[in-house]
C-alpha positions as semicolon CSV with decimal commas, in nm:
position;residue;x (nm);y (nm);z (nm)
1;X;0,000;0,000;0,000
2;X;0,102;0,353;-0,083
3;X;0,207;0,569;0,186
4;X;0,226;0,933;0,254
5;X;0,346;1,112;0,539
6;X;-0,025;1,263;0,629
7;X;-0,188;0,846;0,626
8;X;-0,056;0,878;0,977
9;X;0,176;0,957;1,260
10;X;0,508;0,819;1,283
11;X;0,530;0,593;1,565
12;X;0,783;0,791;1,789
13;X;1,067;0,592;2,032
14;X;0,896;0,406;2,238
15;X;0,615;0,320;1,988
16;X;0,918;0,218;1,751
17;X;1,045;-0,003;1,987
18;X;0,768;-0,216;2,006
19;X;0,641;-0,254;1,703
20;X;0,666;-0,560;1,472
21;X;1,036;-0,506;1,285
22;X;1,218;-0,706;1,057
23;X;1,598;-0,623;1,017
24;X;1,672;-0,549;0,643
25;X;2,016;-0,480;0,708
26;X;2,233;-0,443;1,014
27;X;2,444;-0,092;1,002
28;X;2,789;-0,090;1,129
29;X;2,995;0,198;1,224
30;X;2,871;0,492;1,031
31;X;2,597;0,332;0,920
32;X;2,229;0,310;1,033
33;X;2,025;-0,007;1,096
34;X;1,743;-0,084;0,823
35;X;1,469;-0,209;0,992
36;X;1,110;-0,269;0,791
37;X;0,854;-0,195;1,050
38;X;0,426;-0,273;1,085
39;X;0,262;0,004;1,294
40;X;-0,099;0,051;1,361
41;X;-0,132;-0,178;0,995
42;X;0,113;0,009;0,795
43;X;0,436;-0,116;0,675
44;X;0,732;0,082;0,650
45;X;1,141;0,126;0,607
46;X;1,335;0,297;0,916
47;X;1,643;0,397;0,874
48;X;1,792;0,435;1,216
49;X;2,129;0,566;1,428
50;X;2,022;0,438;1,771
51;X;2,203;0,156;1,788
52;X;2,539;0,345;1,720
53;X;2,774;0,421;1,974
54;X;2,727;0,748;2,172
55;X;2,947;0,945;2,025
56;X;2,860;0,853;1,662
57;X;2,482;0,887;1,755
58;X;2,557;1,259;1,868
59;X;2,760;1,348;1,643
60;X;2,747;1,194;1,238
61;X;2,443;0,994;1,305
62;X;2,254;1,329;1,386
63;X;2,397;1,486;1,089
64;X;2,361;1,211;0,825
65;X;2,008;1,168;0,943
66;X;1,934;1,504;0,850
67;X;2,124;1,578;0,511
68;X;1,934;1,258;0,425
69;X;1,663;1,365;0,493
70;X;1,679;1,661;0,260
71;X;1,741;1,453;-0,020
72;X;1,428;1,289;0,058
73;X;1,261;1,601;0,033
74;X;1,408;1,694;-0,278
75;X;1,308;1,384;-0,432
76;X;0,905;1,389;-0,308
77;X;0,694;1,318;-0,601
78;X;0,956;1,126;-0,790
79;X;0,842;0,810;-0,944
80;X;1,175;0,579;-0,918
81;X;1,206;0,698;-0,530
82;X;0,998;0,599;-0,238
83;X;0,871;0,878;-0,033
84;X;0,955;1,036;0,233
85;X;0,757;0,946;0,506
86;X;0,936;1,175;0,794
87;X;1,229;1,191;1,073
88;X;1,094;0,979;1,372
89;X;1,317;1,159;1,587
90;X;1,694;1,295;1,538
91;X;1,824;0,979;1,454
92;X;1,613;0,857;1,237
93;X;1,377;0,864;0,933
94;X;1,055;0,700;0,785
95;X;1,001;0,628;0,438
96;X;0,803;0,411;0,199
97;X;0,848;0,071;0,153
98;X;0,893;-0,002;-0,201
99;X;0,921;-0,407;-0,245
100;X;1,152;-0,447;-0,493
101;X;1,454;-0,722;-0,593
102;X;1,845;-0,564;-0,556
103;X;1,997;-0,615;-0,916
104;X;2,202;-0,905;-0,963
105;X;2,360;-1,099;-1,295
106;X;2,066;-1,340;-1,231
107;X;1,798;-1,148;-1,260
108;X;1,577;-1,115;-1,577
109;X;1,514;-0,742;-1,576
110;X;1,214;-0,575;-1,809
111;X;1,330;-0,404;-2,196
112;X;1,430;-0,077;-2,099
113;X;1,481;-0,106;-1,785
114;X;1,844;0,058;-1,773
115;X;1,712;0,337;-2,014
116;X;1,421;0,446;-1,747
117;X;1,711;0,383;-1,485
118;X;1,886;0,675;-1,672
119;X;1,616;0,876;-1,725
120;X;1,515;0,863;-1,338
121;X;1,888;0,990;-1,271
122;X;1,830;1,280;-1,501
123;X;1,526;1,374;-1,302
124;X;1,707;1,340;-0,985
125;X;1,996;1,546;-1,100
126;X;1,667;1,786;-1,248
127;X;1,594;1,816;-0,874
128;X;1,934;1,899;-0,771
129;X;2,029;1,569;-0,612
130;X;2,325;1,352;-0,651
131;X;2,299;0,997;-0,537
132;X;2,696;0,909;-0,533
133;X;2,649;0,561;-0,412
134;X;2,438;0,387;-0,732
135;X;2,741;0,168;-0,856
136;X;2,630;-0,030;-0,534
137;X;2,385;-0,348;-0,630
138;X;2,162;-0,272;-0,337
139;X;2,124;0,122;-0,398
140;X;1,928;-0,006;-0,751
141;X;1,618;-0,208;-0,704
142;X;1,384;-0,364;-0,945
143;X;0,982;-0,321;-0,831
144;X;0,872;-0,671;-0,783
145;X;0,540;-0,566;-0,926
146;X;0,671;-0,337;-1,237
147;X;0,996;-0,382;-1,293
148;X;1,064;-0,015;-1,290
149;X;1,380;0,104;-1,147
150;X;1,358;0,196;-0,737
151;X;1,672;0,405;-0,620
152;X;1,717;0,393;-0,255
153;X;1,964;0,487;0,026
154;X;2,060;0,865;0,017
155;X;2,304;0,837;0,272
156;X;2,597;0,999;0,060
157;X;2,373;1,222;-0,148
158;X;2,456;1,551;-0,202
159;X;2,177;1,813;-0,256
160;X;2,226;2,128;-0,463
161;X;1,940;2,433;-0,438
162;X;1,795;2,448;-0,864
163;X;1,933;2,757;-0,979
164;X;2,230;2,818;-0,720
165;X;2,576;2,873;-0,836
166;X;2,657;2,532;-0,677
167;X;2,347;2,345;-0,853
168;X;2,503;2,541;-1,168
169;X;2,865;2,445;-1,156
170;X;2,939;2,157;-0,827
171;X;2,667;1,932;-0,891
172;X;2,748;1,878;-1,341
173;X;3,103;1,766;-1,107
174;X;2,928;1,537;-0,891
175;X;2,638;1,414;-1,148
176;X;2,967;1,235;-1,371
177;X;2,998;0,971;-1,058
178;X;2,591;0,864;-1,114
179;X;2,618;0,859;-1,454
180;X;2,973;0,658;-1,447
181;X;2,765;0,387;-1,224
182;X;2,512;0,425;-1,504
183;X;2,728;0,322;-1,760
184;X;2,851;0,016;-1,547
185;X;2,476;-0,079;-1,518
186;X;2,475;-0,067;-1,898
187;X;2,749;-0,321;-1,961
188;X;2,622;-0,529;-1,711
189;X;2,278;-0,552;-1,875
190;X;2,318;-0,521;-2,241
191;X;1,993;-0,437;-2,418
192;X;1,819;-0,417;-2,152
C-alpha cells in the first residue's frame, strides 16, 4: 500500500520499539540499521542511528540523518524513489516501503529497464540531487510488481538548491559519478 506522510503519525521511540520489525540490514559503524517496521497496519522502512555508539549517535548519526533527509525532500513526487515518510526523531527517518529485488547478474530485468534507470537519474539530478552511491547493487532495485527502477539509500547524497551557483557548476562535477555507475549498469545488462 502507498504511503504518505499525512496516512498517519510516525510511531515515535517508544512506539518504535515495540512494534513488529524485521531487520533489512544491520548498520555498522557509520551506518544506520534498516529495519522494515508494521505500525498501527502500515508497513514501512526505518532507517535508524540508535544503535550506534554514543558518540557517533551525537555526532554523524545526527547529521547524516538530517542531510538525508533533505534529499528525501528533494526527491518527493519522484516516481523511481519511495517517499519520504518523515524523521521519527533525530536519529532517524521513515520512508516508503517499495518491495523491490536488488539487481544481480541473475535477474531477468524488463526491456528498458536501464534506459528508465537513466532517465530517473536525469530527473534526480533535475531536482538537484546527486545519489553518489548507485554503482552499489543494493542502492538499484527492481519493483517486484513493475519492474521499474527503485533508487534507494541517500546516505551519501549531495543536494544542490535548482538555480544556485553550486546546482550550476558543483553538482554537473558530482552528477559524472551517477552517470559513471550508469554506464557500469549498462554493460552489465546489455539491451536491456
Amino acid at each position: 500500500m502507498s504511503l504518505d506522510a499525512s496516512d498517519f503519525p510516525l510511531p515515535d521511540r517508544a512506539a518504535l520499539s515495540t512494534a513488529r520489525t524485521v531487520l533489512l540490514s544491520r548498520g555498522r559503524f557509520i551506518k544506520p540499521d534498516v529495519l522494515r517496521v508494521e505500525h498501527n497496519g502500515r508497513r514501512f522502512v526505518v532507517k535508524d542511528f540508535a544503535p550506534r555508539r554514543v558518540l557517533l549517535r551525537a555526532t554523524f548519526g545526527r547529521w547524516i540523518t538530517a542531510r538525508e533527509a533533505r534529499a528525501w525532500r528533494a526527491l518527493a513526487g519522484h516516481p523511481s524513489v519511495p517517499r519520504f515518510l518523515g524523521r521519527i526523531d533525530a536519529l532517524a527517518l521513515a520512508l516508503e516501503y517499495r518491495p523491490g529485488r536488488a539487481l544481480s547478474r541473475q535477474l531477468e530485468l524488463p526491456a528498458g529497464f536501464v534506459s528508465k534507470l537513466e532517465a530517473a537519474v536525469a530527473s534526480m539530478h533535475a531536482r538537484g540531487v546527486v545519489h553518489l552511491d548507485l554503482r552499489h547493487q543494493t542502492n538499484v532495485l527492481a519493483d517486484e510488481r513493475s519492474g521499474a527502477p527503485v533508487l534507494i539509500d541517500f546516505g551519501a547524497a549531495l543536494v544542490f538548491r535548482p538555480g544556485s551557483f553550486a546546482h550550476r557548476f558543483l553538482l554537473p562535477l558530482f552528477a559524472r559519478i551517477d552517470r559513471h555507475a550508469l554506464s557500469k549498469w549498462r554493460t552489465r545488462f546489455p539491451g536491456r
